[in-house]
C-alpha positions as a LaTeX table, in Angstrom:
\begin{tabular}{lrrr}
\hline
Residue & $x$ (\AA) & $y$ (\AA) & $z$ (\AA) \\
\hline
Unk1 & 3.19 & 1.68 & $-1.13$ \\
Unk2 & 1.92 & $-2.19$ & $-1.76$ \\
Unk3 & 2.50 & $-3.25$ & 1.39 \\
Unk4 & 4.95 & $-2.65$ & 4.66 \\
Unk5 & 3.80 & $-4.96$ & 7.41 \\
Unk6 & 6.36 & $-6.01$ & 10.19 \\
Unk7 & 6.58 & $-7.90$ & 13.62 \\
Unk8 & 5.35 & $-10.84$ & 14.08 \\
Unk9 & 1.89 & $-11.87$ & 14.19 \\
Unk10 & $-0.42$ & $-14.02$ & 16.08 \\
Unk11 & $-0.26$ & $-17.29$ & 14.19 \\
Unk12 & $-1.18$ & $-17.64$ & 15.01 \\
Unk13 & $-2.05$ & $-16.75$ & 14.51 \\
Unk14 & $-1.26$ & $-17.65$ & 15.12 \\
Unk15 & $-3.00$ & $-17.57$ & 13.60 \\
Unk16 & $-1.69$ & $-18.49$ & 17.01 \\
Unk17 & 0.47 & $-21.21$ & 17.75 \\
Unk18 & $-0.91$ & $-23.30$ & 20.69 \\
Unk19 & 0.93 & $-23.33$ & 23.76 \\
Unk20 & 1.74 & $-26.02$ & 25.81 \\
Unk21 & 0.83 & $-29.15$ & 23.42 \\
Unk22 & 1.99 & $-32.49$ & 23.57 \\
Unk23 & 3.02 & $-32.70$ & 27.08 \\
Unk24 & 4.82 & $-35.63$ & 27.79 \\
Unk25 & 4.08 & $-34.93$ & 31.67 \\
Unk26 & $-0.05$ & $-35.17$ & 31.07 \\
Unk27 & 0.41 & $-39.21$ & 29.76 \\
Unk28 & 2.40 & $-39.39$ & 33.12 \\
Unk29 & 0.01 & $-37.88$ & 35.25 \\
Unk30 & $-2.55$ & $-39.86$ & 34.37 \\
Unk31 & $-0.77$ & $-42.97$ & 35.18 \\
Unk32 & 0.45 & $-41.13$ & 38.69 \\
Unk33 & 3.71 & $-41.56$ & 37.59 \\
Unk34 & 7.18 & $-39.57$ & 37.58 \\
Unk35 & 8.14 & $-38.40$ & 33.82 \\
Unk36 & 11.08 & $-40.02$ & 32.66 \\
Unk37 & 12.13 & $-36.43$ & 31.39 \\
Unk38 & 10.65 & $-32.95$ & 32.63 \\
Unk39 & 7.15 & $-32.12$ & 30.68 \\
Unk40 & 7.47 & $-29.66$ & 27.99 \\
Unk41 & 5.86 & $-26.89$ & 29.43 \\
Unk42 & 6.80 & $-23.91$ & 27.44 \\
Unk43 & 6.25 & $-23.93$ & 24.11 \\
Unk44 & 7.33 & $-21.32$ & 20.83 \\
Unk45 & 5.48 & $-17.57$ & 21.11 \\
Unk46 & 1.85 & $-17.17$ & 20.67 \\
Unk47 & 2.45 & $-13.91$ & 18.80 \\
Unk48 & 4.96 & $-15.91$ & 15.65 \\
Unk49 & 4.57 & $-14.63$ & 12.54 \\
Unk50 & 3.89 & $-17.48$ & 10.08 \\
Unk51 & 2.29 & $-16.40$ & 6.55 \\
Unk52 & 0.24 & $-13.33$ & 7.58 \\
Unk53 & 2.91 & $-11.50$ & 5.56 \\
Unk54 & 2.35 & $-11.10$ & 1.92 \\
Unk55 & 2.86 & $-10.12$ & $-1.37$ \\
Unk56 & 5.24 & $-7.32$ & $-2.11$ \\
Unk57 & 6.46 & $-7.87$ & 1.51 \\
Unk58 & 9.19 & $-5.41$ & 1.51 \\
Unk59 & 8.40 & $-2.45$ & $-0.83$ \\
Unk60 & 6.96 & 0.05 & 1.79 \\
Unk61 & 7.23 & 4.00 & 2.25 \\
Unk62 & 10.43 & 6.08 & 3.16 \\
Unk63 & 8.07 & 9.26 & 3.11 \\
Unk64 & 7.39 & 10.67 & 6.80 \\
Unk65 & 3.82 & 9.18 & 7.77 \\
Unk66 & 1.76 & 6.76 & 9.20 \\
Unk67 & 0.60 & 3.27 & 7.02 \\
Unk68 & $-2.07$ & 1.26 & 9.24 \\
Unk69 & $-2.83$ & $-2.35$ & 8.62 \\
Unk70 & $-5.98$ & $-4.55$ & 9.75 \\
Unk71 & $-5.66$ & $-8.07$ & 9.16 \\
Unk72 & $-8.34$ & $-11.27$ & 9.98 \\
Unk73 & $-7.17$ & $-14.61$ & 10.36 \\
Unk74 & $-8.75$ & $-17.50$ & 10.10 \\
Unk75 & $-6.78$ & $-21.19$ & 11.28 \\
Unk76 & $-9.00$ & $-24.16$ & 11.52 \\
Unk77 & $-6.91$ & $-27.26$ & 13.04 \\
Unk78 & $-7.82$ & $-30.39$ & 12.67 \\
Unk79 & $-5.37$ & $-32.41$ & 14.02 \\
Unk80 & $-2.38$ & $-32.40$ & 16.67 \\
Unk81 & 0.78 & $-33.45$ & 15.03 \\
Unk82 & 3.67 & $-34.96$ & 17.13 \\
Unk83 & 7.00 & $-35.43$ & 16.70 \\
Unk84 & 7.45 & $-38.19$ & 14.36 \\
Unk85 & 5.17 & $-36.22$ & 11.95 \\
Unk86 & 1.71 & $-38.15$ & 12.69 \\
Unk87 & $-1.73$ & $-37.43$ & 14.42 \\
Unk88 & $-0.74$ & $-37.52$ & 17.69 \\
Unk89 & $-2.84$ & $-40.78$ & 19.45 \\
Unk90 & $-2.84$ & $-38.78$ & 22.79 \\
Unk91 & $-5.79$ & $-37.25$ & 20.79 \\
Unk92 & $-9.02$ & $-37.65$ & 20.02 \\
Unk93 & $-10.81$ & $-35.94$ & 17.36 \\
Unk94 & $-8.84$ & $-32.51$ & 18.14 \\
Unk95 & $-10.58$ & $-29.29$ & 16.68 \\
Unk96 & $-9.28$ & $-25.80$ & 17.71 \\
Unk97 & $-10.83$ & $-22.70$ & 15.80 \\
Unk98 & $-9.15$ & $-19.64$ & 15.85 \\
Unk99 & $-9.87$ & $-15.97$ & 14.46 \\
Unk100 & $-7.61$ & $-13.52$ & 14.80 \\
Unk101 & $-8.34$ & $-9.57$ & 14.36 \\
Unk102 & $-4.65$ & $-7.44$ & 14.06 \\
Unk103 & $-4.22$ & $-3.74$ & 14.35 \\
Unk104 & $-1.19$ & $-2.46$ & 13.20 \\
Unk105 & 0.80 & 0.59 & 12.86 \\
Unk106 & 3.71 & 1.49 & 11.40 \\
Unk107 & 4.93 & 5.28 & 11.86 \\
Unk108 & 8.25 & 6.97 & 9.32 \\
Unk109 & 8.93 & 9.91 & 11.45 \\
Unk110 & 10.36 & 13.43 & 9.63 \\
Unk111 & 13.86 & 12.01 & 10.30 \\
Unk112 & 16.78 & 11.71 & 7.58 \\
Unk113 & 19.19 & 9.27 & 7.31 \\
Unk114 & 21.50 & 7.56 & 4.46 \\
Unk115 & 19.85 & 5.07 & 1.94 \\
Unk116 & 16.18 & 5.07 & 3.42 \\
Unk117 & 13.95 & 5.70 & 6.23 \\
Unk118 & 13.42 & 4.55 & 9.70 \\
Unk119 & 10.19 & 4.11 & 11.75 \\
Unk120 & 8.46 & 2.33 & 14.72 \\
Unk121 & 5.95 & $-0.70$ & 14.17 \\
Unk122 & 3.55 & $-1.47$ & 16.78 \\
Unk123 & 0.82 & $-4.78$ & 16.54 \\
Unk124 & $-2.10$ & $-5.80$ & 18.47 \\
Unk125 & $-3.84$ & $-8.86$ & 18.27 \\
Unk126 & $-7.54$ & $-9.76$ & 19.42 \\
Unk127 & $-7.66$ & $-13.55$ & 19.82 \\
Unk128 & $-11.04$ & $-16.02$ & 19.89 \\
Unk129 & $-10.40$ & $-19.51$ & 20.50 \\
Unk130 & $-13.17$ & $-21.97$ & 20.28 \\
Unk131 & $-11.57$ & $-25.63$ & 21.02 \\
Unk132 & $-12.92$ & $-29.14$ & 21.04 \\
Unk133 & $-11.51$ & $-32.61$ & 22.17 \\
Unk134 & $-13.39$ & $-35.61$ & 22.57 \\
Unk135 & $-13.23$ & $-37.08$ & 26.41 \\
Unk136 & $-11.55$ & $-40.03$ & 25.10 \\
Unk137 & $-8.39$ & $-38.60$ & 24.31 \\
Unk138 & $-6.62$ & $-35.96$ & 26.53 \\
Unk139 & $-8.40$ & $-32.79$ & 26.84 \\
Unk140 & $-6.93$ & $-29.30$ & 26.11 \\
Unk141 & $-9.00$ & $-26.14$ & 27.42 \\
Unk142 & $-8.38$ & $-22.79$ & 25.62 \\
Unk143 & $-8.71$ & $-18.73$ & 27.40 \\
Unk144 & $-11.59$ & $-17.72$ & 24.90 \\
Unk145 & $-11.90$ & $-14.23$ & 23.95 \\
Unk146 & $-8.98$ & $-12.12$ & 24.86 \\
Unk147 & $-6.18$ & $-9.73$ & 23.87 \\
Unk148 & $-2.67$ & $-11.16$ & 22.59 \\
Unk149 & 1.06 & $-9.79$ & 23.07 \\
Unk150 & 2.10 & $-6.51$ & 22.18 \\
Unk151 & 4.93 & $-6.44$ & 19.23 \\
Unk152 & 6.88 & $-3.50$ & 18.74 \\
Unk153 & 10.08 & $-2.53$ & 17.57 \\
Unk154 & 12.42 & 0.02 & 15.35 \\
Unk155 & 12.89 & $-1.06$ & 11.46 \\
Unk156 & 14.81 & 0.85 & 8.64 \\
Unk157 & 13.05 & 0.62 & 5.38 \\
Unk158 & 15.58 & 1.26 & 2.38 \\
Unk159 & 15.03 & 3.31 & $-0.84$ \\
Unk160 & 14.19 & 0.72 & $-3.72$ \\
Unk161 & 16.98 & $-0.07$ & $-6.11$ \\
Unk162 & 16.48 & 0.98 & $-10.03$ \\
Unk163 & 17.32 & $-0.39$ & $-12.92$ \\
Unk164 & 16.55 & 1.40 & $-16.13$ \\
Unk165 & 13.66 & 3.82 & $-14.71$ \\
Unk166 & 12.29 & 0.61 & $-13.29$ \\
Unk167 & 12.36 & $-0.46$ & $-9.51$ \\
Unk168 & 13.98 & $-4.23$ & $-9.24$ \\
Unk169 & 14.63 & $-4.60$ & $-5.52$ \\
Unk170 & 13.37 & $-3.75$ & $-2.11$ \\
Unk171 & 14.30 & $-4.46$ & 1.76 \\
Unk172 & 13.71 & $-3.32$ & 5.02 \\
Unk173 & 14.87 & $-4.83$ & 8.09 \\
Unk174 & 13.44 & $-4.75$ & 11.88 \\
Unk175 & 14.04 & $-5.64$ & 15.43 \\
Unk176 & 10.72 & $-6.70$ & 16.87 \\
Unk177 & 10.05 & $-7.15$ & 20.81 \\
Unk178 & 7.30 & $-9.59$ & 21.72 \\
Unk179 & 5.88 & $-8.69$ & 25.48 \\
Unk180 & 3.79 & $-11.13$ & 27.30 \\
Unk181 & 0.63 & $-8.17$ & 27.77 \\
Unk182 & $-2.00$ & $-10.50$ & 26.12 \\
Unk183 & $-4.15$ & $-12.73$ & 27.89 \\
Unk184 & $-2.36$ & $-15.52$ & 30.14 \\
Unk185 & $-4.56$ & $-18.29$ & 32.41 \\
Unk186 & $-1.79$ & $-20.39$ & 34.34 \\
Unk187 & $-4.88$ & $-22.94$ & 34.29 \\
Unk188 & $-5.63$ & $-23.16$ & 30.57 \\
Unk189 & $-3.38$ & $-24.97$ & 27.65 \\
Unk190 & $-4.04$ & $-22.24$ & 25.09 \\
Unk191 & $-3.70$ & $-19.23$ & 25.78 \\
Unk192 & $-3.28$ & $-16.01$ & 23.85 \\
Unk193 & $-0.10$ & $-15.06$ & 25.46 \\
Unk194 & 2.92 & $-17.18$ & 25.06 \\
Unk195 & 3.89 & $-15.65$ & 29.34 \\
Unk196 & 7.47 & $-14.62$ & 28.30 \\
Unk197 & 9.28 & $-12.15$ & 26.07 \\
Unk198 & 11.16 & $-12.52$ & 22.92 \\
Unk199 & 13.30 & $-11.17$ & 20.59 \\
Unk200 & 12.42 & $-11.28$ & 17.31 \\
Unk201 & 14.81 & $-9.88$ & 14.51 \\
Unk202 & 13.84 & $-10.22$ & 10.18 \\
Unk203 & 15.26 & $-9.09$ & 6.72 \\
Unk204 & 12.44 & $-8.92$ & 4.49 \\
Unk205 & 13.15 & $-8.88$ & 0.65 \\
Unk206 & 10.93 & $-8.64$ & $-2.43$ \\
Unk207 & 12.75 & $-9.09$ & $-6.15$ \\
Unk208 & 11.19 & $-8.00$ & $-9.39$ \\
Unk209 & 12.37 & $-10.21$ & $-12.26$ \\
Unk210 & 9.89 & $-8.51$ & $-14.65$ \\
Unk211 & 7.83 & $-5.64$ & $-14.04$ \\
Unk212 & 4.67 & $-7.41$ & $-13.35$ \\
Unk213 & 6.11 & $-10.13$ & $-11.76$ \\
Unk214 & 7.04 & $-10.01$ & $-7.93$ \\
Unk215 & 8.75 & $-12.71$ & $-5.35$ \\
Unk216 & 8.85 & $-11.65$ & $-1.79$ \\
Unk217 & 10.67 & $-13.55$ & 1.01 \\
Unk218 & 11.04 & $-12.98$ & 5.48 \\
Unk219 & 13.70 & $-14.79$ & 6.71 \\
Unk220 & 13.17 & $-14.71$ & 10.48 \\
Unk221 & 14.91 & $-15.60$ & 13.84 \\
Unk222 & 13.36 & $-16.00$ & 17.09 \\
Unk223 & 14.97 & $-15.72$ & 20.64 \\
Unk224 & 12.38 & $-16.74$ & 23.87 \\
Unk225 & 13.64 & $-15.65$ & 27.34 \\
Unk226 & 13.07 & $-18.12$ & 30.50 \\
Unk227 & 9.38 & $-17.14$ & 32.41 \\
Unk228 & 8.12 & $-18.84$ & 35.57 \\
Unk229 & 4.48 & $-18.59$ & 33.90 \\
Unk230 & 3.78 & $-22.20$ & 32.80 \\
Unk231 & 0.31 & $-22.93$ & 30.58 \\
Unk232 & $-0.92$ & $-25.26$ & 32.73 \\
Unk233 & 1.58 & $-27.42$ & 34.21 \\
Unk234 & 0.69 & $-31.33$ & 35.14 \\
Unk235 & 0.12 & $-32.31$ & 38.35 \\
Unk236 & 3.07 & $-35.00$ & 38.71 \\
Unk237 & 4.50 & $-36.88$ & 41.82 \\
Unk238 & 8.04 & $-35.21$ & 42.08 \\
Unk239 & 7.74 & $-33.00$ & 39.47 \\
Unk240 & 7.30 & $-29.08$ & 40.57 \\
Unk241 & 7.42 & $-26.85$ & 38.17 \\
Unk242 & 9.63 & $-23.68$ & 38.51 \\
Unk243 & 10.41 & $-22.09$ & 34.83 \\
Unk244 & 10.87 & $-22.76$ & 31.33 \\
Unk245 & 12.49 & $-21.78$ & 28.12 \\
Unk246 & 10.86 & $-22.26$ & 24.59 \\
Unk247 & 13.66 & $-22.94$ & 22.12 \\
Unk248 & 15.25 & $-21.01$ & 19.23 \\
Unk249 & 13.64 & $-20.98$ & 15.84 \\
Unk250 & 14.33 & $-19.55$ & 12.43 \\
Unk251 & 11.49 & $-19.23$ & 9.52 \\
Unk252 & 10.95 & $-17.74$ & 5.74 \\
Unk253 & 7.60 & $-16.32$ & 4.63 \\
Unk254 & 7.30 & $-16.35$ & 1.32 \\
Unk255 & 5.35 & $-15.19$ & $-1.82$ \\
Unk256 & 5.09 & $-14.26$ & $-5.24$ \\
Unk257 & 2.18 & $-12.54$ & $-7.76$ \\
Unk258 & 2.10 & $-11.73$ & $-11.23$ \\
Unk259 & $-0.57$ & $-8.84$ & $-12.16$ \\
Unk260 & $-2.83$ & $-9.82$ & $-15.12$ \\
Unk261 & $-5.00$ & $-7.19$ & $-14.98$ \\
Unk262 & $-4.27$ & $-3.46$ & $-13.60$ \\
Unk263 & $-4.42$ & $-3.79$ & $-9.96$ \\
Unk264 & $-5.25$ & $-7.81$ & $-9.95$ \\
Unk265 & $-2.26$ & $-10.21$ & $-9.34$ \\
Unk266 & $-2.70$ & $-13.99$ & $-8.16$ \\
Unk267 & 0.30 & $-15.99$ & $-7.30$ \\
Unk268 & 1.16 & $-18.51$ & $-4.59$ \\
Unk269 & 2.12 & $-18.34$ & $-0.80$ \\
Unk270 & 3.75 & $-20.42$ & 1.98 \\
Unk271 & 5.82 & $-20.50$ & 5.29 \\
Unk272 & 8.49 & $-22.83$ & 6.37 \\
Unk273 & 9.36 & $-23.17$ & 10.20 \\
Unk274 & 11.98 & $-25.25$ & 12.41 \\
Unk275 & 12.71 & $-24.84$ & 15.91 \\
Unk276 & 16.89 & $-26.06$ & 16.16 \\
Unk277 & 17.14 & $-25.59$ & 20.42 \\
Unk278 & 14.96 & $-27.83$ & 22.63 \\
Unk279 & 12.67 & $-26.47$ & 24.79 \\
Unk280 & 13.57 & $-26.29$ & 28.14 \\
Unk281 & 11.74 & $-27.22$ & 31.81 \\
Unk282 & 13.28 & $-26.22$ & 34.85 \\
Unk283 & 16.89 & $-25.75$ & 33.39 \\
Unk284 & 16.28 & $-29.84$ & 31.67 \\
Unk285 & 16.27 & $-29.55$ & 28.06 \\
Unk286 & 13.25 & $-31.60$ & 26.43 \\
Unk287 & 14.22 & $-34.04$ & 23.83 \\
Unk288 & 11.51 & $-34.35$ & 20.83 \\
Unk289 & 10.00 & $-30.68$ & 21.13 \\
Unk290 & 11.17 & $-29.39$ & 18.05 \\
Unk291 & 8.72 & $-27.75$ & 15.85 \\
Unk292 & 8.41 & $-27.67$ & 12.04 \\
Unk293 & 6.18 & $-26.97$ & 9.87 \\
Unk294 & 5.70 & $-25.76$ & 5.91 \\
Unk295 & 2.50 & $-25.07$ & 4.44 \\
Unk296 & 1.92 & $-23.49$ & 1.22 \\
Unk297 & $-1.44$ & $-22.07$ & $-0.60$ \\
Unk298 & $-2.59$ & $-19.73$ & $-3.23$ \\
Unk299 & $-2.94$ & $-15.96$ & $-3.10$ \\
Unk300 & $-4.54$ & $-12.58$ & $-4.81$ \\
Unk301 & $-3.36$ & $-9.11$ & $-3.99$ \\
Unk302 & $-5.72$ & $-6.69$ & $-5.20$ \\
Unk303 & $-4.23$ & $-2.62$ & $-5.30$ \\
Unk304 & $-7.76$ & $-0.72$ & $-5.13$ \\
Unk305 & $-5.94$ & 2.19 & $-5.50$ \\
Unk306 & $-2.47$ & 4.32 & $-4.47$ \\
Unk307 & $-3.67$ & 4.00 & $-0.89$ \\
Unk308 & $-5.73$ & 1.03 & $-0.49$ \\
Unk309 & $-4.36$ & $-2.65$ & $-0.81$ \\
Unk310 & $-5.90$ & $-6.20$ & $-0.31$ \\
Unk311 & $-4.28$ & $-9.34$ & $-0.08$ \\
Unk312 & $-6.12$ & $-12.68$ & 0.42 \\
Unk313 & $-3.53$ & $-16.03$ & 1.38 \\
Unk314 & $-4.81$ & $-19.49$ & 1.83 \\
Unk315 & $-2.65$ & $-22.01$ & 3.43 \\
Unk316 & $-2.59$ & $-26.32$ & 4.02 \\
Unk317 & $-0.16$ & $-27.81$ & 5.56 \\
Unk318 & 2.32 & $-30.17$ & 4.04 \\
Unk319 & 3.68 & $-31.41$ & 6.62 \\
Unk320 & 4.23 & $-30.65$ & 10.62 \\
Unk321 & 5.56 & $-31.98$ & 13.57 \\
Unk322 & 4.90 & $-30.71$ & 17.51 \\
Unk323 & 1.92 & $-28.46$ & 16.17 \\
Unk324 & $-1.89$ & $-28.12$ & 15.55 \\
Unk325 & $-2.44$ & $-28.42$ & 11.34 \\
Unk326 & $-4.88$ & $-27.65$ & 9.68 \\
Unk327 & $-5.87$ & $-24.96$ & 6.94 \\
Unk328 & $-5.60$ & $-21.43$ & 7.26 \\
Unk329 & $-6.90$ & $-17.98$ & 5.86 \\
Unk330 & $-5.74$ & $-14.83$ & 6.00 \\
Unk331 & $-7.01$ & $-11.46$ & 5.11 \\
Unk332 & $-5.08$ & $-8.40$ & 5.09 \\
Unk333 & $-6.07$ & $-4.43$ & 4.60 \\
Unk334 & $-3.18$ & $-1.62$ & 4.06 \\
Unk335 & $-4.14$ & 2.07 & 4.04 \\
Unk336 & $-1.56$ & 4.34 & 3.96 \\
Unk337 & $-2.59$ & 7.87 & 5.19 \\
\hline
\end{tabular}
């Protein structure tokens, strides 16, 4: 197995993706007056999985067993994009560190059906944030040290397809469940829980053109449910806040290697995001809250042997709009038991 990792991951970590940026209502509560639209309270999950997957993405095990997977990941943002693309000038020297540690699980139980296997994936993230703004911009204050959501959720992994004695093409696809069990301060911007579930389905594929050469791709879909947990909601004359709804959002992971040594394969990495639905505040959907982003970066997986894996991804940004940026590093280990 080179590498079976599912759900969706802490961008964010988000690796996490900050919640609660860019509100429109903050400007207006410092000048003590109503918001011309509600403030974008809610913002996309915490717990989205943008590049942490890897190379060989969807070759994984239809043997009964357990595969678990420990990931670290690094994001370093250095500036607050908003929606026309540009640093946003609500900001003032914006840094937010974040490392990321992710436990995984993914569990093929003795059970037989048609084509494949199925199996349960379960994820846990443990989130630092270490943020700084300078006092003469707006000011953002992070939760610290703390757990993040819970993903789990069913996936069938199908048998690779041959051609010629030689394995071409593999996919798996999963339903993944994000719940909000992961740190949550009503009083803080970032936080480590997004405060809301989601839905989160993906069909990941990896090709083989030539037998040492390997392009894998996630093609995701998000769904967020309405919560009455806000990250820190302005204080604004007339303006009580009651629930929101982050929008809809579809993303590809993607990466390919090429081995030049037993074992050793470098290639190239990337993600490419975009939120189509407004977010929503108290029912009012939020113009200008879309999110997009696409970064791409270079890669090494290294197989240390049958059962051990590494994969290293580095990411900058190309361009963004409605997020942190900044670069990012990821590190991921796969034993399979």
């Amino acid at each position: 197995m080179r590498g079976q990792t599912g759900g969706a991951l802490a961008s964010p970590v988000l690796m996490l993706v900050v919640t609660a940026l860019l509100l429109s209502g903050k400007t207006a509560a410092a000048q003590n007056m109503p918001p011309p639209v509600p403030p974008d309270v809610v913002k996309l999950p915490a717990g989205t999985n943008l590049g942490t997957v890897s190379f060989y993405d969807a070759v994984g095990s239809t043997d009964p067993g357990l595969t678990v997977q420990y990931y670290t990941r690094l994001n370093h943002f250095t500036s607050i994009i908003d929606s026309s693309g540009r640093d946003s000038p609500l900001f003032v020297n914006p840094r937010i560190d974040v490392m990321s540690n992710i436990f995984q699980a993914l569990y093929n139980p003795p059970i037989s059906v048609p084509g494949g296997a199925v199996g349960i994936d379960t994820l846990m993230p443990i989130t630092d944030f270490q943020s700084h703004f300078d006092p003469r911009g707006l000011v953002l204050h992070d939760n610290g040290f703390n757990i993040g959501d819970l993903t789990f959720g069913p996936f069938y992994q199908a048998r690779p397809v041959m051609v010629g004695g030689r394995q071409v093409l593999s996919w798996r696809a999963e339903i993944d469940f994000i719940a909000p069990t992961g740190g949550f301060d009503p009083t803080r911007d970032i936080n480590q829980s997004s405060g809301f579930w989601s839905i989160n389905p993906y069909i990941s594929v990896t090709v083989l053109p030539l037998p040492k050469w390997e392009i894998s791709a996630r093609f995701n879909y998000i769904y967020n449910f309405s919560t009455s947990r806000g990250a820190d909601p302005p204080e604004i004359p007339g303006f009580t806040f009651r629930n929101g709804q982050a929008g809809q959002a579809v993303w590809i992971n993607f990466a390919s290697s090429y081995e030049i040594a037993k074992g050793i394969r470098p290639g190239i990495d990337g993600f490419w995001q975009q939120q189509f639905t407004d977010d929503r505040t108290n029912g009012v959907s939020v113009p200008n809250t879309l999110v997009e982003q696409f970064y791409l970066g270079p890669g090494l997986s290294w197989e240390v042997n049958q059962k051990n894996i590494v994969n290293f991804n580095f990411y900058l940004p190309v361009s963004a709009k409605n997020v942190p940026a900044g670069p990012q590093f990821n590190l991921q280990y796969i034993h399979t038991f």
